[in-house]
Structures are given as structure tokens and as C-alpha cells.
N, C-alpha and C positions, 0 to 999 in steps of 0.2 A: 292389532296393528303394531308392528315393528317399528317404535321411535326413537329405534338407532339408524332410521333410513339417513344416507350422505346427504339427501335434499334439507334435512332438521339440521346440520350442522352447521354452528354458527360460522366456521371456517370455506364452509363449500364457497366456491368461486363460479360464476357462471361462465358457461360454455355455450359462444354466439352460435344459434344456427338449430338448437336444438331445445327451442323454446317450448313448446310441448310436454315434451320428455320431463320437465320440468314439476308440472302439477300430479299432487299422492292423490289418487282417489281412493275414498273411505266408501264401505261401504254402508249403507242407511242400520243396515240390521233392526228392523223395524219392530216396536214394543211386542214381542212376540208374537204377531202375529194377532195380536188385539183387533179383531177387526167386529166384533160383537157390535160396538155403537154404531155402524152404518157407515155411508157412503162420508170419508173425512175429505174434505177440500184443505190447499192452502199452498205458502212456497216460503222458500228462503230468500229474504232480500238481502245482498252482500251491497255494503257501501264502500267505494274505495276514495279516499281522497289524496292519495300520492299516484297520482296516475299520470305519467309524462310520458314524454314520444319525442325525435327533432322533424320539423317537415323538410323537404328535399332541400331547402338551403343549410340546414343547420340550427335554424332557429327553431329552441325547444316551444313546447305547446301544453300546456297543462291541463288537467279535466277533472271532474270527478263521475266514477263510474257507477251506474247501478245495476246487479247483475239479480232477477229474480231465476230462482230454482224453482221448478214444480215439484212438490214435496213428495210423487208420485216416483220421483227419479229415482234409479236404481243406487245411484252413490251421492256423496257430498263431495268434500275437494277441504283437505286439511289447507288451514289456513297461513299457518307462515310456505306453505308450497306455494300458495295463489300469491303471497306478495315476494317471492322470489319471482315467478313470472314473470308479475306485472313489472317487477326492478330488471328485469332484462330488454322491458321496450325501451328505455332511460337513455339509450346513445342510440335506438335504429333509426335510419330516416325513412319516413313512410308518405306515400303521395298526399293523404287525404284523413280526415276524421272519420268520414267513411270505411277508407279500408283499416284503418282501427278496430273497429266497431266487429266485422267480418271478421278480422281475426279473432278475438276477443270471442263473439259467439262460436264460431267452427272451433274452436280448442276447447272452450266451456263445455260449450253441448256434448262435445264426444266423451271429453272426461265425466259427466255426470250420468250421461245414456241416455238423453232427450234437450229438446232444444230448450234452449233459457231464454229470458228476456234479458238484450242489453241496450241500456240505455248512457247515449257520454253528454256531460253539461257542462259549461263553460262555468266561473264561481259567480259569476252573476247571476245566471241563467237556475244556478241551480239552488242559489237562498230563495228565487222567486216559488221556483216548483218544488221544496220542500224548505219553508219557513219554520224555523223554532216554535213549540206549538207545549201547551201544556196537557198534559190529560185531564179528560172531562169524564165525571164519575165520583165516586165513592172511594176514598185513598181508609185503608184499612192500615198505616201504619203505625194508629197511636192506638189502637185497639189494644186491652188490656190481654197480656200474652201470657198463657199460664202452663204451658207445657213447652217442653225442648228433647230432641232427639240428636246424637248425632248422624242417625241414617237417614235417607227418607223413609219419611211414613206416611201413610198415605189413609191409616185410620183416624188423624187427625182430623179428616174432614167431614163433615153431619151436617145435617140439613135442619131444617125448620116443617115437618110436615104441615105443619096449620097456616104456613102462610106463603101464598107462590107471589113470584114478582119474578119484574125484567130492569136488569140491571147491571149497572160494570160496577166492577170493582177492582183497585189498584194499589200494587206495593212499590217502593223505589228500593226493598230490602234484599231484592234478589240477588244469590252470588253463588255460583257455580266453579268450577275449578278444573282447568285443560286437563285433559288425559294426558296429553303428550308431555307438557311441562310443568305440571301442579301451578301454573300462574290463575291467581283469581280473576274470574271473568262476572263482569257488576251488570246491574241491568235494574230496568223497569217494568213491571209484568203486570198488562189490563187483561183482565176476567170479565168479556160481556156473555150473560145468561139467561135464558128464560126459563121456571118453576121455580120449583121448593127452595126457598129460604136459605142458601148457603150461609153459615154461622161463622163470622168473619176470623174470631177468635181462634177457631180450627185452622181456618185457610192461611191464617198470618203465619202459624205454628208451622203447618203443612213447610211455607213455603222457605222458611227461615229453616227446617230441616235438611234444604238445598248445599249449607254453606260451606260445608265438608267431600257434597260431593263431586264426582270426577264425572264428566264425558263432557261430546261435542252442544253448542248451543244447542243443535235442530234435535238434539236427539233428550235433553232436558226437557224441551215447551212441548215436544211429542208424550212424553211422559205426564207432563204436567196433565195433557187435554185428556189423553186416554186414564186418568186417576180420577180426576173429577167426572167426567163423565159416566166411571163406576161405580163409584162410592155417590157422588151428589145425582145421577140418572136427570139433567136439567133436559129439558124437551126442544134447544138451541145453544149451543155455547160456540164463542169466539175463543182464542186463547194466543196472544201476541206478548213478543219481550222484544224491548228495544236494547239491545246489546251496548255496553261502551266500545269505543272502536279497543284493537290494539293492534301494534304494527300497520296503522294506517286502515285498518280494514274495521267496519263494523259489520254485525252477524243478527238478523232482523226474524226470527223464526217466526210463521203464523198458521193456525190451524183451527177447522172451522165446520160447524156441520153446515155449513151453507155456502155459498160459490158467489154470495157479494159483500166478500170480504174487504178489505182497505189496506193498505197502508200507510195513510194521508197523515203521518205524522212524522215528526224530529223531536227529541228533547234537546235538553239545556245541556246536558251532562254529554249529546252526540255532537 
């Protein structure tokens, strides 16, 4: 990707009328073709909480958006492109939250190559239907850590053959790093499992070999799920990161060998 496109430019100015034209789509470039573990489920949940519009008087309206991606889509949507967008609704008057919504998916969908889910919530509305919540699990970050890489590695992780179980397990260490602008992107990363014994000490290592590196959120917890899945071979895994916002936007990636998956959570730090 070219991130000297004008839309990255802290200077660019928006141009009414040609809202669209606005969002970069990325394309997935998917773990090469990893498709050896089976059918993968999942999407990207994008949260926006600077999302304003004026209604036909003038009086502004403000919201918070949720935009799920099915992780099957052909592309993503780099993310200071999406909250230029969303900062060009900021003076339109538009009749209805309704036709928000419509816009919002017909420009989403097209730029990704398949329809999205969007959802708009009032800030009342929306601490009800996603309350601050902690993770429930096994947090592996005081696990004694005895190896470091600056790459990833992905032999860090081993199993336990003598002993299966079903289980999550959770870091708040995760930190990844934008391609476009080397800014550190922080996060929380729940691993639910079923079989052999993943050896947490490996997986803390694994995941802490993250913090140097570069790409998009979806294309890290893609990474993540297709590594454990080959190295640890578990017989179900989950694989979710709850992103910190930046620029107003947070980045929710999830993927799953199974189709009832969740996203029923917030943290503290979102």
C-alpha cells in the first residue's frame, strides 16, 4: 500500500460531495492462503465514537457507530481514511438517523466487497448494549516469561500432550504497530480452546513477540489464529483482540472455527 496516498495527509482538506471517494480500501491479503485448518468464521468490529451529522434544522446529532465486517470480505478500509469520512458527515444535514445508517452501509459495503453490519446508538443506548465488562478466563500475564524475540515466532508455542482441556486464556500485553505510521496499536487478546494443554509461558512469549511488529489489526489476530491452530492443532479455538480506539475509531478483530462466536464485550482501557 502506498502511504503517501493525499487521503493520509495530515494537511488534505475535504472535498463536499465526494464522500465516498474518500475511503483507501486495503486489500485482506489473507495468511497465504492458510486455509489447511477448515472452514474459519468471524468479522471485524469497527467502533466509532466521534460520529456526528446536523438534522435538517441545523441541530447537530451525535452517535456511536458499529460497523461489523465479515472477515470473508475481499478488502478492509484503512482507518484514518474511515474517520476522514466519518469527519465529512460533521456539517451535512441529513433527514433521519435512518438515512445515516444507509449511507454508512452502501459506502461501507462497496468499499469492502460485501455487505456489513451497521449499527447507530444514542450514548445512552449504547453503555446499555455494550457495558464495560472484564474478561473471564485465565489472564497469563504474570506467567513467568523466559524467552523474547524481536520477530514473531511462532515456535514459541507447545502444547501439553498429556493433558486436553477447554479453556480461555488472556493477555492485556498485546501491541502491534500501524504500517502506515509506525504508531503503537495496544490491545487485549482472549484465546478460548479446546485439546492439548497450550503452555502459557510459550503463548505469553509468542504474543509479546508482536511488539515490534507492523501490519493492520485484522490481519495480526488473522495471524495469530492460523499460528496456533498450527503449531497448538486445538480441536476448537476462538481468537478475539479488543483494540484501543485511535482517532476515535476502535478495531475489534475475531476469528473462530465455529459460527457462534460473540462479541458481547468492552473493556476498561475501550
Amino acid at each position: 500500500m502506498d502511504s503517501s496516498n493525499k487521503l493520509l495527509d495530515e494537511d488534505y482538506s475535504i472535498e463536499a460531495g465526494r464522500t465516498p471517494e474518500l475511503l483507501l480500501p486495503i486489500s485482506r491479503n489473507r495468511e497465504g492462503g492458510r486455509t489447511s485448518v477448515g472452514p474459519v468464521f468471524g468479522a471485524d468490529l469497527w467502533t466509532a465514537y466521534e460520529l456526528s451529522w446536523l438534522d435538517m434544522q441545523g441541530l447537530p446529532q451525535v452517535a456511536i457507530g458499529e460497523f461489523s465486517v465479515p472477515c470473508e470480505s475481499s478488502n478492509i478500509i484503512e482507518s484514518k481514511s474511515l474517520k476522514i469520512y466519518l469527519n465529512d458527515f460533521n456539517q451535512r444535514r441529513i433527514p433521519s438517523w435512518k438515512h445515516v445508517s444507509k449511507m454508512l452501509y452502501t459506502d461501507l459495503s462497496q468499499i469492502v466487497g460485501i455487505p456489513i453490519g451497521v449499527q447507530l446508538f444514542t450514548l445512552d443506548n449504547y453503555y446499555r448494549h455494550r457495558p464495560i465488562s472484564e474478561l473471564q478466563g485465565g489472564c497469563i500475564d504474570r506467567t513467568t516469561f523466559l524467552k523474547s524475540s524481536v520477530d514473531v515466532d511462532a515456535d514459541f508455542l507447545t502444547i501439553n500432550h498429556a493433558k486436553e482441556v477447554k479453556e480461555t486464556l488472556y493477555t492485556h500485553l498485546l501491541r502491534t504497530n500501524c504500517p502506515v505510521t509506525n504508531q503503537p496499536d495496544w490491545a487485549s487478546l482472549l484465546v478460548t480452546y479446546e485439546g492439548c494443554k497450550i503452555e502459557e509461558a510459550g503463548l505469553l512469549a509468542y504474543i509479546i513477540s508482536y511488539r515490534l511488529h507492523q501490519d493492520f489489526h485484522e490481519r495480526c489476530v488473522e495471524k495469530i489464529f492460523y499460528d496456533l491452530m498450527e503449531q497448538c492443532k486445538p480441536k476448537a479455538l476462538t481468537v478475539c483482540a479488543r483494540y484501543l480506539r485511535r482517532g476515535g475509531i476502535d478495531i475489534n478483530p475475531i476469528r473462530s472455527t465455529h459460527d457462534d462466536y460473540s462479541f458481547d464485550i468492552r473493556l476498561v482501557r475501550q
